[in-house]
C-alpha positions as CSV (number, residue, x, y, z in Angstrom):
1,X,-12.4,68.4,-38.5
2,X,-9.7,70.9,-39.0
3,X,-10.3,74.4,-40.3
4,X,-7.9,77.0,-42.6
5,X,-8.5,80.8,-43.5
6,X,-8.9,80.5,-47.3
7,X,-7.1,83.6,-48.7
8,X,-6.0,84.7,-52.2
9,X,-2.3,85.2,-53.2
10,X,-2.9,87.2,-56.7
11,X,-4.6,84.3,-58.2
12,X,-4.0,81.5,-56.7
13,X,-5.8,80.1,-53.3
14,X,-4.2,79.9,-50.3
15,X,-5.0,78.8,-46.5
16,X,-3.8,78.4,-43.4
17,X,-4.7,76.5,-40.4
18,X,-6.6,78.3,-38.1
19,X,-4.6,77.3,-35.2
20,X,-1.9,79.4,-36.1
21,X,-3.7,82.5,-36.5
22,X,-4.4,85.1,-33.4
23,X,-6.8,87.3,-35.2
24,X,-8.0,88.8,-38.4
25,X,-7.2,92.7,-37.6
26,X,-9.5,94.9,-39.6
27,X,-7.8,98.1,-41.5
28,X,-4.6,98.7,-38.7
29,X,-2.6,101.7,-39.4
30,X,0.9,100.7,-41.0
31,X,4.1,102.1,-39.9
32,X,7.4,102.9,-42.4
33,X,9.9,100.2,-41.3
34,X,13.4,101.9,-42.5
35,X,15.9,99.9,-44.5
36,X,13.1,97.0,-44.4
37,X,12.9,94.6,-47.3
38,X,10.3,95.1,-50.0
39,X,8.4,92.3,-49.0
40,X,7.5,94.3,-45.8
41,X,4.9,96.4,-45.8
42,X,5.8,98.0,-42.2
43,X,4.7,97.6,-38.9
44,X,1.1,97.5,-36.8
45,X,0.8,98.3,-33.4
46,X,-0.9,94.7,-32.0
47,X,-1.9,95.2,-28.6
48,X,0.8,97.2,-27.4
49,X,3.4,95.0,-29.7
50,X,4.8,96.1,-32.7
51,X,4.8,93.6,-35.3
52,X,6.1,93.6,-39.1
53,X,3.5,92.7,-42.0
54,X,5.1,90.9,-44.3
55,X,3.3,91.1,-47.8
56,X,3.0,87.1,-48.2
57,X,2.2,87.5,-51.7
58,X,5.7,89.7,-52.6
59,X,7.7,87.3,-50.8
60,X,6.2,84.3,-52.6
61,X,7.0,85.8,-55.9
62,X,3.4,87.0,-56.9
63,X,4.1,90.0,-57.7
64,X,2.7,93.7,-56.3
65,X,-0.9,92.8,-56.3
66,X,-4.4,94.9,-54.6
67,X,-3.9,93.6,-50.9
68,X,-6.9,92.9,-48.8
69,X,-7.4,96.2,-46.0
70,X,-7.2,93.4,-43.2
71,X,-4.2,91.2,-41.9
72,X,-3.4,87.9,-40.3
73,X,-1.9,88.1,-37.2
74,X,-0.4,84.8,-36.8
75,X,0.0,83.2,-32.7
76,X,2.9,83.9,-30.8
77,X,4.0,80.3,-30.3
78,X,4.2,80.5,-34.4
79,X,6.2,84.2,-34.5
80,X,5.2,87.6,-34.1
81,X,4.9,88.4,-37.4
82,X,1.3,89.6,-39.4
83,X,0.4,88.6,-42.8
84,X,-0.5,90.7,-46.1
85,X,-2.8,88.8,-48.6
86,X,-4.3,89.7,-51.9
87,X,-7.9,89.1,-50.2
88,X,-9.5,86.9,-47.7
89,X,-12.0,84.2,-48.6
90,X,-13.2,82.7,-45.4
91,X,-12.9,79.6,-42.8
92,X,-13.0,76.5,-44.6
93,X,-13.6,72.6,-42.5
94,X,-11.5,69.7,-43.8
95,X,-10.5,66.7,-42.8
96,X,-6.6,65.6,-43.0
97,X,-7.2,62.6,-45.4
98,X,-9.0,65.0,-47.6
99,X,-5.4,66.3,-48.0
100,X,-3.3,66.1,-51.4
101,X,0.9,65.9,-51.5
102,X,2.1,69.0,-53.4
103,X,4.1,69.4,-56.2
104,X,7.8,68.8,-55.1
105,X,8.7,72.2,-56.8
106,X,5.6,74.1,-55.5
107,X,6.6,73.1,-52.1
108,X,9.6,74.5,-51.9
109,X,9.4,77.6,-54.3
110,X,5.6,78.4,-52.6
111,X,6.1,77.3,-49.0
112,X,3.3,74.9,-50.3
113,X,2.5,71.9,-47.4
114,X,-0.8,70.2,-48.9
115,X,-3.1,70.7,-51.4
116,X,-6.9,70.9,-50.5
117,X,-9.7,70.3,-53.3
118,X,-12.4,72.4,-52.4
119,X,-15.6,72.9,-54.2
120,X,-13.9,73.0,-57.8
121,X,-11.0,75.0,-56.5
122,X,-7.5,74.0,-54.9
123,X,-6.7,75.6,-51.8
124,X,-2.4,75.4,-51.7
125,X,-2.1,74.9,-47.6
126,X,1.2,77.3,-46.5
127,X,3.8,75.2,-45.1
128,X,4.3,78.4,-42.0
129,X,7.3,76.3,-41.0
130,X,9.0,76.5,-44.3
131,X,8.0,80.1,-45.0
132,X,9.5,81.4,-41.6
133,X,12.6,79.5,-42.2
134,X,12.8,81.8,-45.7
135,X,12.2,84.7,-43.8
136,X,15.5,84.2,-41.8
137,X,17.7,84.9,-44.9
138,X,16.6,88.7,-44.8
């Protein structure tokens, strides 16, 4: 079984696969990025790495939304780039065939891979790859 962080973009449900996520960082102090896009909150200190927080929510058209205290830092192999979300839900187990196809306009417009039915709620799984392709148009 597979697992994704559930998270909340304003109100919709969001996850991503927790093999693309280095950590959960709890409250990190956010530095003024100058000339930065709105959709970037700043910067965190990582471990002696600086690495911009994007506010995934802004950039996917949600809107300036309460954002959650922590952020997603997402595994270097992925990018080094940390995440901004409205709040974060928790680890949730699936299995692939459990999996629904998107909406052909959700998935591009939302960065939208799958769609996961869980417990009376759909959880939209973020296609990274398509989102960090997006991000190379700043």
């Amino acid at each position: 079984m597979a697992q994704l962080l559930a998270f909340q973009l304003g109100s919709e449900m969001y996850g991503l696969e927790v093999t693309h996520i280095q950590e959960v960082v709890e409250s990190p102090p956010l530095y003024y990025i100058p000339r930065a896009p709105a959709s970037l909150l700043g910067a965190i200190n990582f471990h002696g790495s600086i690495l911009p927080v994007l506010d995934l929510a802004a950039c996917l058209g949600f809107g300036e939304k309460e954002r959650d205290l922590r952020i997603i830092v997402l595994t270097p192999e992925e990018a080094q780039l940390a995440l901004a979300v409205s709040a974060i839900v928790g680890i949730v187990s699936f299995a692939e065939e459990a999996l629904l196809p998107g909406q052909e306009g959700q998935t591009l417009t939302a960065c939208i891979r799958a769609v996961l039915p869980d417990r009376g709620e759909m959880i939209n799984l973020l296609d990274l790859n398509r989102l960090l392709v997006s991000l190379d148009n700043f």
